[in-house]
VEXLO-375214 format. One record per residue (C-alpha): residue number from 1; x, y, z. Coordinates in steps of 0.05 Angstrom, whole numbers, plus 5000, padded with zeros to 4 digits. Layout:
<NUM, <X, Y, Z>>
...
# end
This chain:
<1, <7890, 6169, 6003>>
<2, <7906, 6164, 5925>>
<3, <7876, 6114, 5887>>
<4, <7894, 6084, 5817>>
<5, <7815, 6075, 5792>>
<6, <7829, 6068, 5710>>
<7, <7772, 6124, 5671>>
<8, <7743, 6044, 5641>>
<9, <7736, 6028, 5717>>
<10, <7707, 6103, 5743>>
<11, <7649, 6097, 5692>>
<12, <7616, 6047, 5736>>
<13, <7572, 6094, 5787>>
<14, <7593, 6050, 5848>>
<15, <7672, 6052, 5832>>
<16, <7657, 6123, 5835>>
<17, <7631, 6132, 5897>>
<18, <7682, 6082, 5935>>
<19, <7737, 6128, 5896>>
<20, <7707, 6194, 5925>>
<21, <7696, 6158, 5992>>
<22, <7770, 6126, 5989>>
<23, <7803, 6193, 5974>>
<24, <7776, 6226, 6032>>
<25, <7816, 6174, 6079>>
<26, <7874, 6201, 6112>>
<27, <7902, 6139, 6149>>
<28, <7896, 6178, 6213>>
<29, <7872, 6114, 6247>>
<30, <7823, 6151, 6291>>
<31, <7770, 6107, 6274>>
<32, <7810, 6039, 6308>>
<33, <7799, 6069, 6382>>
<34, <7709, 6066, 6372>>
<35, <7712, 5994, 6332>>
<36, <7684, 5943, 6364>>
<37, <7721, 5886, 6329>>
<38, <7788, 5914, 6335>>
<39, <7779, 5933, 6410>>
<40, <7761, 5851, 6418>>
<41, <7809, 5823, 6356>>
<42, <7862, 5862, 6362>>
<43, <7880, 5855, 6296>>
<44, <7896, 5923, 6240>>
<45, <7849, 5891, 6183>>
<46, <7792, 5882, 6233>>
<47, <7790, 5951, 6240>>
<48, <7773, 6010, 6194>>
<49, <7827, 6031, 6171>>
<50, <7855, 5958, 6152>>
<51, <7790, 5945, 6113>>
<52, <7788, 6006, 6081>>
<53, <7861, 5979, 6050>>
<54, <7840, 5907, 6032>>
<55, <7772, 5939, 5994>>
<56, <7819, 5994, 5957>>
<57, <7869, 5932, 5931>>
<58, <7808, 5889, 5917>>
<59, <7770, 5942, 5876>>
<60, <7830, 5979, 5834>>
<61, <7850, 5912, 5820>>
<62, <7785, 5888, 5801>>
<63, <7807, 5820, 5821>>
<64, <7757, 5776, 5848>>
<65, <7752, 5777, 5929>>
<66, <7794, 5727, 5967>>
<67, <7788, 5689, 6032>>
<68, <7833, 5734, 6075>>
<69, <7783, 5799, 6048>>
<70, <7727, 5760, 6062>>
<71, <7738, 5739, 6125>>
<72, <7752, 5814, 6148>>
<73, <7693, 5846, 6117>>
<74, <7648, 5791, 6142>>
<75, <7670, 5812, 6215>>
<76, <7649, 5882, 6203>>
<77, <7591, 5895, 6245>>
<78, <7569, 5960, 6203>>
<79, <7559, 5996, 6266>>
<80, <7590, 6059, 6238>>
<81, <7620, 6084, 6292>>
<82, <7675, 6100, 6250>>
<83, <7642, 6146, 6212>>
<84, <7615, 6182, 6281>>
<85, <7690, 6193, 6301>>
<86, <7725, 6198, 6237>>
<87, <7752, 6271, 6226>>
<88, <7754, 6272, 6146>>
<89, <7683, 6249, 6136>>
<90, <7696, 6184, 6116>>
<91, <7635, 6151, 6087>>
<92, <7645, 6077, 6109>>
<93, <7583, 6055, 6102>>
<94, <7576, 6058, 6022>>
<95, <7644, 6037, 6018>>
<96, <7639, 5975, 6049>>
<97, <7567, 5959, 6028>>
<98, <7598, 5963, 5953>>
<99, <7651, 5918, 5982>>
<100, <7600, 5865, 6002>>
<101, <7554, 5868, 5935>>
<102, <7623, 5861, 5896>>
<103, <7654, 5802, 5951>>
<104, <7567, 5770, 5934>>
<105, <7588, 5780, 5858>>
<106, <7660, 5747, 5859>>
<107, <7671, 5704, 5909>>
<108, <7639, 5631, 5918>>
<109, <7636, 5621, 5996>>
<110, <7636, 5549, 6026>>
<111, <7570, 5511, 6016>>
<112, <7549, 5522, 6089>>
<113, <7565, 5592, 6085>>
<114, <7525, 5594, 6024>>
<115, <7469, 5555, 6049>>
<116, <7462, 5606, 6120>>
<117, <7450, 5656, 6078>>
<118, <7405, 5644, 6038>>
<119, <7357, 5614, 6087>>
<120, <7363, 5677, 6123>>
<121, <7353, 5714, 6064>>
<122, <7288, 5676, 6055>>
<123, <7258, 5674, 6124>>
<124, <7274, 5742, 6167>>
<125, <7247, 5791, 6118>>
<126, <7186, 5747, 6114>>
<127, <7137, 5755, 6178>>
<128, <7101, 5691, 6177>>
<129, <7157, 5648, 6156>>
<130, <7201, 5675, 6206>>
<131, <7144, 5653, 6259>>
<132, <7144, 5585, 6228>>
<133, <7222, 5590, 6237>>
<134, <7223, 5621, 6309>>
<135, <7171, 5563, 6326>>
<136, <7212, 5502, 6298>>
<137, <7274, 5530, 6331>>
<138, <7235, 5537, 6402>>
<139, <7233, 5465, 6398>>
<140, <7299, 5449, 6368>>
<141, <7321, 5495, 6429>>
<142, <7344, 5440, 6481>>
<143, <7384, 5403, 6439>>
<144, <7428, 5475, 6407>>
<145, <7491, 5449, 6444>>
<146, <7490, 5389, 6402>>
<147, <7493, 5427, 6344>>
<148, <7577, 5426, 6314>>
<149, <7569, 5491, 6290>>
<150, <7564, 5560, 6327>>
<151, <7521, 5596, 6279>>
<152, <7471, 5540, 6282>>
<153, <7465, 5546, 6351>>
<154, <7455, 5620, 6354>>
<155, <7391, 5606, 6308>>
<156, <7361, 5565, 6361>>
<157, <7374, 5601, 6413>>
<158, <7349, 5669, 6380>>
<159, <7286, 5637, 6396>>
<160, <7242, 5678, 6441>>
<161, <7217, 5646, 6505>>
<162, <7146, 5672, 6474>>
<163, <7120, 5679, 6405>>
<164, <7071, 5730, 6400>>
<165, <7011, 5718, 6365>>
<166, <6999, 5763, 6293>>
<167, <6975, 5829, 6318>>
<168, <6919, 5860, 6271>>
<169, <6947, 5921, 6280>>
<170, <7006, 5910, 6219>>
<171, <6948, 5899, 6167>>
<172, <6934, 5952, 6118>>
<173, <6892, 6012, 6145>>
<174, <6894, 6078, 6172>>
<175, <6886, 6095, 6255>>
<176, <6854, 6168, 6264>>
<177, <6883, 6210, 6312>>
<178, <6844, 6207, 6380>>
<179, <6867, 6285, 6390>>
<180, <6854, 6342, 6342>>
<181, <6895, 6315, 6279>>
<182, <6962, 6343, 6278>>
<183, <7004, 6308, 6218>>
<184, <6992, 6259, 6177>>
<185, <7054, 6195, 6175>>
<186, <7068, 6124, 6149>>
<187, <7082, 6076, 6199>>
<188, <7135, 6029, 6181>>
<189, <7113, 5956, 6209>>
<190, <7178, 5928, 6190>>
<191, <7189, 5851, 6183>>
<192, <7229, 5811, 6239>>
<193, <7190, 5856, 6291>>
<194, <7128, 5843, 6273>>
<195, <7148, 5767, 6290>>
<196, <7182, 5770, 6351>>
<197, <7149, 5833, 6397>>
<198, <7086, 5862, 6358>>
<199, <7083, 5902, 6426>>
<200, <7126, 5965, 6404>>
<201, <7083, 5978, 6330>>
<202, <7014, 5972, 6384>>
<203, <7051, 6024, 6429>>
<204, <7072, 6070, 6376>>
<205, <7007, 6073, 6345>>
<206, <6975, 6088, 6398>>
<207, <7024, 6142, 6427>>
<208, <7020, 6181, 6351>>
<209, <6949, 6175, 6361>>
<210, <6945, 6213, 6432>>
<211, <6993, 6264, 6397>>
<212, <6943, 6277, 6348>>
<213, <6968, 6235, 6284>>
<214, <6930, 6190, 6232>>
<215, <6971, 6140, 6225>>
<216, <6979, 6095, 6153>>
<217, <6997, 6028, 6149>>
<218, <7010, 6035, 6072>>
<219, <6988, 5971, 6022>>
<220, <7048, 5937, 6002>>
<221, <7101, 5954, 6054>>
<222, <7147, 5903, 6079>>
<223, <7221, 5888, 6093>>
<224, <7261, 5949, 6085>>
<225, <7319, 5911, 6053>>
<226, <7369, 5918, 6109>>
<227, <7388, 5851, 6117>>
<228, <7399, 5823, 6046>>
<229, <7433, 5891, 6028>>
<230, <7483, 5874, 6078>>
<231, <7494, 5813, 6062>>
<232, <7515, 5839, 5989>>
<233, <7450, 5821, 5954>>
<234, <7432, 5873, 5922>>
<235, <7372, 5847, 5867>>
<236, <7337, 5825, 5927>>
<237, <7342, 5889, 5977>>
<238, <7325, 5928, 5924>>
<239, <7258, 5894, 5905>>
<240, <7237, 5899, 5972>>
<241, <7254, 5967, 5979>>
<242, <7218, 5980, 5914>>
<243, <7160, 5957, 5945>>
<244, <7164, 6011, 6001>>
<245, <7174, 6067, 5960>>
<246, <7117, 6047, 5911>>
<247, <7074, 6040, 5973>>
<248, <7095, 6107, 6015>>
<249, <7089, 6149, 5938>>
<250, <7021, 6123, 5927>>
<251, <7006, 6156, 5996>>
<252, <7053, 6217, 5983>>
<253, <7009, 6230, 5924>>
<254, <6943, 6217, 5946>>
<255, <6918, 6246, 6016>>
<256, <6998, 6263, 6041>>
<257, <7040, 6243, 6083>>
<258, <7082, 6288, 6134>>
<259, <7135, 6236, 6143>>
<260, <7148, 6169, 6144>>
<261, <7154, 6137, 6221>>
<262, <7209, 6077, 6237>>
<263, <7209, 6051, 6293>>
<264, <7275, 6010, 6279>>
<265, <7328, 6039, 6280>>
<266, <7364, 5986, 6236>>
<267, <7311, 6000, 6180>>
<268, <7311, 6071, 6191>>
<269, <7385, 6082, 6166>>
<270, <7371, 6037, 6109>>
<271, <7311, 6076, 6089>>
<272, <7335, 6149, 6098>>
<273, <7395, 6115, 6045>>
<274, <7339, 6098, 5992>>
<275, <7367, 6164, 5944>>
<276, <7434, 6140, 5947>>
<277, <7409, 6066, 5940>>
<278, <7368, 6076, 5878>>
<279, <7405, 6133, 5847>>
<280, <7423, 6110, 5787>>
<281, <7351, 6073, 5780>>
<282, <7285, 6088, 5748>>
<283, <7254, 6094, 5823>>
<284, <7315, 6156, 5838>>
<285, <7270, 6213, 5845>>
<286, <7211, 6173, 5883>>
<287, <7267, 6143, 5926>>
<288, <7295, 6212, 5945>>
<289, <7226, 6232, 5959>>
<290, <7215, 6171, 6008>>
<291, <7288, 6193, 6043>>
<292, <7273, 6259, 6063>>
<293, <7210, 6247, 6102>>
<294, <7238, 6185, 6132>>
<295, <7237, 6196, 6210>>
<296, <7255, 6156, 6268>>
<297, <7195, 6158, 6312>>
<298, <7242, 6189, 6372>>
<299, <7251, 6253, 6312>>
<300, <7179, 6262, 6301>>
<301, <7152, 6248, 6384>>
<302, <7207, 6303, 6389>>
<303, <7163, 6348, 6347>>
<304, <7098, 6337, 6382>>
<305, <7085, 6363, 6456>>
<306, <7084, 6301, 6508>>
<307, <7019, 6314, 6558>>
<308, <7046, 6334, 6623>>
<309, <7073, 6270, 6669>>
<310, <7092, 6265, 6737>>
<311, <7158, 6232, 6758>>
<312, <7158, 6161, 6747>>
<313, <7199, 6114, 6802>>
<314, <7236, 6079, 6751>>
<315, <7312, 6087, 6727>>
<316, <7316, 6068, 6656>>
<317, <7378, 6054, 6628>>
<318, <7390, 6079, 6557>>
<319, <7420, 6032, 6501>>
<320, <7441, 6068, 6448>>
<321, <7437, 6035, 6375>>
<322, <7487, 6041, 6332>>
<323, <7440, 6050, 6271>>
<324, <7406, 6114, 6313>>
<325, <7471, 6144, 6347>>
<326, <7517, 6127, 6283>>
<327, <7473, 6113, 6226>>
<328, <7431, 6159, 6236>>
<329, <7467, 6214, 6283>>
<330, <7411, 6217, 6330>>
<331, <7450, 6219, 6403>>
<332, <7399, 6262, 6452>>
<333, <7324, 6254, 6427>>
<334, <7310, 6187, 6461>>
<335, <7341, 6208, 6525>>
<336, <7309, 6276, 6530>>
<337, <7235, 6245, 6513>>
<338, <7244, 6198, 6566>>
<339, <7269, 6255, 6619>>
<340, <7199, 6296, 6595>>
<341, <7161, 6234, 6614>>
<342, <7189, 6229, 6689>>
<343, <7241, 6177, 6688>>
<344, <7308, 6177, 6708>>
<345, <7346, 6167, 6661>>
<346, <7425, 6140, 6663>>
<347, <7474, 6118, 6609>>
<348, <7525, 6055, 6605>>
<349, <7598, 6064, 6604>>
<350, <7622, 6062, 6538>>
<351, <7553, 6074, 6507>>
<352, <7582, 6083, 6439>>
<353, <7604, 6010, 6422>>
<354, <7558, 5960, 6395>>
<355, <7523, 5905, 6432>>
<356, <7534, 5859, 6382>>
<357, <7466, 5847, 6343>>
<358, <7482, 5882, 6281>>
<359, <7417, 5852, 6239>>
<360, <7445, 5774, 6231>>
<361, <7517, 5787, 6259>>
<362, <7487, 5757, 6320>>
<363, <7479, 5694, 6276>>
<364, <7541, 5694, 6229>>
<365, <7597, 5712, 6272>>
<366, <7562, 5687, 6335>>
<367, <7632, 5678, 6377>>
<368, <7659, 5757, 6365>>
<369, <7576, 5772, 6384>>
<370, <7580, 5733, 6438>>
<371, <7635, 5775, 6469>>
<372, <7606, 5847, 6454>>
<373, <7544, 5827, 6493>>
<374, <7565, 5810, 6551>>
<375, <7612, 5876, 6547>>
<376, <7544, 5913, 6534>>
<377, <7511, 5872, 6578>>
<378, <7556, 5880, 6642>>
<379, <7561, 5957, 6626>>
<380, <7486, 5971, 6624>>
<381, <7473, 5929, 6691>>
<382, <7529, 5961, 6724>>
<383, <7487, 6019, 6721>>
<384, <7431, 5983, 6765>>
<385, <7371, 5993, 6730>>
<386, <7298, 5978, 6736>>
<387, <7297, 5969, 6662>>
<388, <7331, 5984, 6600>>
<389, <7304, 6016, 6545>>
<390, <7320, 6019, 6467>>
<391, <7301, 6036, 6400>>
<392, <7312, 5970, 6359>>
<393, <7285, 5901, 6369>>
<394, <7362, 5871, 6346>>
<395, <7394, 5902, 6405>>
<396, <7329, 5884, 6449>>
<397, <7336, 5812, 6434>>
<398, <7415, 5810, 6439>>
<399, <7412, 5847, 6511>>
<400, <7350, 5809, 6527>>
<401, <7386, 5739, 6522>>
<402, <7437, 5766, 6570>>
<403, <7404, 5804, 6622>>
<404, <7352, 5797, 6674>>
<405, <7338, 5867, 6679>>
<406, <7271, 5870, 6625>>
<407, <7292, 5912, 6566>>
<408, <7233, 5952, 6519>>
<409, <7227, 5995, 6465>>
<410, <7233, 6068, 6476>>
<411, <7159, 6078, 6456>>
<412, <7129, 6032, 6505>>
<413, <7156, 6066, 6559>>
<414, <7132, 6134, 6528>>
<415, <7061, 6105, 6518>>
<416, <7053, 6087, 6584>>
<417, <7080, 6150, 6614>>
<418, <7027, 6178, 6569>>
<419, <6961, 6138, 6581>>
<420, <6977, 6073, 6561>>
<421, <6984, 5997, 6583>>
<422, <7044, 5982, 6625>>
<423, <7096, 5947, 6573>>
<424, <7093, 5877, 6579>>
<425, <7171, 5862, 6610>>
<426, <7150, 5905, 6668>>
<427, <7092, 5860, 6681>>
<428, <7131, 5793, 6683>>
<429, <7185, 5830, 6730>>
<430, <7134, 5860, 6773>>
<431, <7146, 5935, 6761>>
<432, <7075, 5946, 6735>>
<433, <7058, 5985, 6795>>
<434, <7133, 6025, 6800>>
# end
C-alpha cells in the first residue's frame, strides 16, 4: 500500500510505525474471512482491510477522527486474528492501537460515551474498587432490563453469581518451591482476576510450586495496562505499566528472575509488547528486559516435567483466546499439557474466532458481543463436554454467562491432575469425583 506520510509527519515515532505497518498491506483481503465483526456485520469497514483504509486517510490527513472512523474502530474487537492469517505480516495491532490513542486525542465522544469510559478506566484495573463495583451491580442486577441503555445492562449483569472473598495469596511475598527449586519467576496477579475468581492465581501457585519454582509476588505490581491502552489512553496504561516493570527490574536485579508468569492471556500480549510500548521512553531498555522473560504460564508448565497422571474421565473442551492463539501465537501448549495430564481433550468448530469478551468489548459494544457468544457458546457445547477449559478470566466470564457446562482456567485443571483441590465449577456441577 503507498502512503503520502509528509518527512514533518514521519518524525513522530508512532506515524512511523503505522507507515511501515501500512506499507506492508497488500489489499489481499485475506484477513475479512477470520474477522469476527465482518463475518456478523457484513460490512467492508468492519473488517481489516476497511479499517486499515479509514486509519491511513485519518492519519496522512492528520485531520481529527470523525464519527463514521470512530464508530468502526470502536467495533474492533482486537482479537488479531488478522494478523494470524494475514500473508504480508501485517502488524494490526500497533496500527490500530495508534489509531485509538490518536481517535482519544482528537475526537470528543458523546457525554455517555465519555462518562463509560472513564468509570471503567477507574474501577477494573483497581481490585478492591472493582469488588465494590461487582457488589453494587449484584444488587442493581434484577432491575438491568430497566436500564435504556445496552451497555448499562451488560455492567450489571457482568456481575458474578459469587464474589470471592480477597485471597492472601495476591499480597506481596515469595512461595518456595515444595520440590527441589528449579527456576525462579514473577507471578503476575493481574487486576480484574484477582476480583472476580482468585481461584486460578491459588492454582497456579501451587502447581509452580510442585514443579519446583519460588514463586514472587513482586511489590508494586498491578494492572498491566491492557484495558486503558485500548481504550486509547495512553498516560494512564503507561503508568501502570511503569509500575510493573519497576517492580519485575527490582527483582531482575536483585535475587533473579527466570521469567515472568501470566496467567492472562489478555495481559500477557500486552506485557510481552512493553519494548515496543515504551520504546521511545526513559523505561525502553528496562521495558525490553521485562518483554523477553514475559511467559504465559502454559510456555513455562511446558518447560517443566508434569508428575506422571493417570487418565482422567473428563472431556475438556478447549477455548482458545484470542490474546494466546493470536496475540501471542501460542496454538498447541495448552492442549498438549492437558493431554499429559489424562484428559481428553476436543476442540470447537471454528476455534479461531473470538467469543466476544475482548477486555470491555463485552461492555461497550454489548449487542455485536452478544452475538459472538452465543456463536462460541453453541460451538463449544456442541462438542458435549464435561467442562470447558481456558486461559483468560474475560473469555471465562463471557462463556460462563452462556453456558451450563462449568468453564475453568487451564491451570486448575492441571493442578488437580497434579495433587491439588478439585476446581471449584466441578464441585457445584458434581464432577468432583469424575
Amino acid at each position: 500500500m503507498q502512503t503520502t506520510f509528509t518527512p514533518e509527519q514521519l518524525k513522530a515515532p508512532a506515524i512511523q510505525r503505522s507507515n511501515e505497518i501500512l506499507r506492508t498491506c497488500v489489499h489481499c483481503g485475506f484477513c475479512t474471512a477470520t474477522c469476527p465483526t465482518y463475518q456478523v456485520l457484513g460490512d467492508e469497514l468492519d473488517s481489516p482491510r476497511g479499517r486499515i483504509y479509514l486509519i491511513k486517510d485519518m492519519l496522512e490527513k492528520g485531520r481529527p477522527a470523525d464519527e463514521k472512523t470512530v464508530k468502526h474502530i470502536d467495533r474492533c474487537l482486537s482479537c488479531l486474528a488478522c494478523m494470524s492469517t494475514c500473508p504480508s505480516g501485517v502488524h494490526y495491532m500497533h496500527l490500530v492501537d495508534h489509531a485509538r490513542e490518536y481517535i482519544e486525542q482528537t475526537y470528543r465522544r458523546p457525554f455517555s460515551d465519555r462518562a463509560l469510559r472513564w468509570i471503567l478506566a477507574r474501577i477494573l484495573p483497581y481490585p478492591m474498587r472493582f469488588r465494590i463495583a461487582l457488589l453494587g451491580a449484584k444488587i442493581g442486577r434484577p432491575f438491568a432490563r430497566l436500564m435504556p441503555d445496552a451497555r448499562l445492562r451488560a455492567v450489571l449483569e457482568m456481575a458474578p453469581k459469587r464474589i470471592p472473598p480477597v485471597s492472601r495469596n495476591d499480597d506481596p511475598q515469595v512461595f518456595p518451591a515444595s520440590a527441589p527449586r528449579r527456576k525462579r519467576v514473577a507471578l503476575m496477579t493481574g487486576c480484574a482476576q484477582r476480583a472476580l475468581n482468585t481461584d486460578i492465581n491459588d492454582a497456579t501457585i501451587r502447581l509452580l510450586r510442585r514443579l519446583g519454582c519460588d514463586v514472587v509476588i513482586a511489590e508494586g505490581q498491578g494492572c498491566c495496562g491492557a484495558l486503558t491502552h485500548h481504550m486509547g489512553k495512553t498516560s494512564e496504561s503507561h503508568a501502570t505499566a511503569a509500575k510493573n516493570i519497576r517492580a519485575w527490574v527490582r527483582e531482575m536485579d536483585g535475587e533473579g528472575l527466570d521469567a515472568i508468569v501470566i496467567n492472562t492471556s489478555g495481559c500477557g500480549t500486552t506485557v510481552k509488547d512493553y519494548g515496543h510500548m515504551f520504546r521511545t521512553e526513559v523505561l525502553a531498555a528496562d521495558a525490553a528486559r521485562v518483554s523477553a522473560i514475559a511467559m504465559d504460564v502454559s510456555e513455562l508448565l511446558s518447560t517443566l516435567t508434569l508428575p506422571a497422571t493417570g487418565p482422567q474421565r473428563l472431556k475438556v473442551a478447549y477455548h482458545a483466546a484470542c490474546s494466546l492463539q493470536h496475540g501471542q501465537q501460542i496454538k498447541t501448549a495448552p492442549k498438549d499439557l492437558l493431554k499429559a495430564a489424562g484428559f481428553k481433550v476436543v476442540e470447537p468448530a471454528d476455534s479461531h474466532l473470538c467469543c466476544g469478551s475482548a477486555g470491555t468489548y463485552n461492555l461497550m459494544q454489548p449487542e455485536i458481543s452478544k452475538q459472538l457468544k452465543a456463536r462460541k457458546v453453541e460451538t463449544l457445547e456442541a462438542t458435549r463436554p464435561d467442562v470447558i477449559a481456558a486461559g483468560n478470566i474475560g473469555c471465562m466470564m463471557q462463556i460462563g454467562s452462556g453456558t451450563g457446562v462449568p468453564v475453568v482456567h487451564t491451570v486448575e485443571l492441571l493442578d488437580w491432575a497434579t495433587g491439588g483441590p478439585v476446581p471449584r465449577a466441578l464441585v457445584e456441577a458434581g464432577l468432583e469425583t469424575a
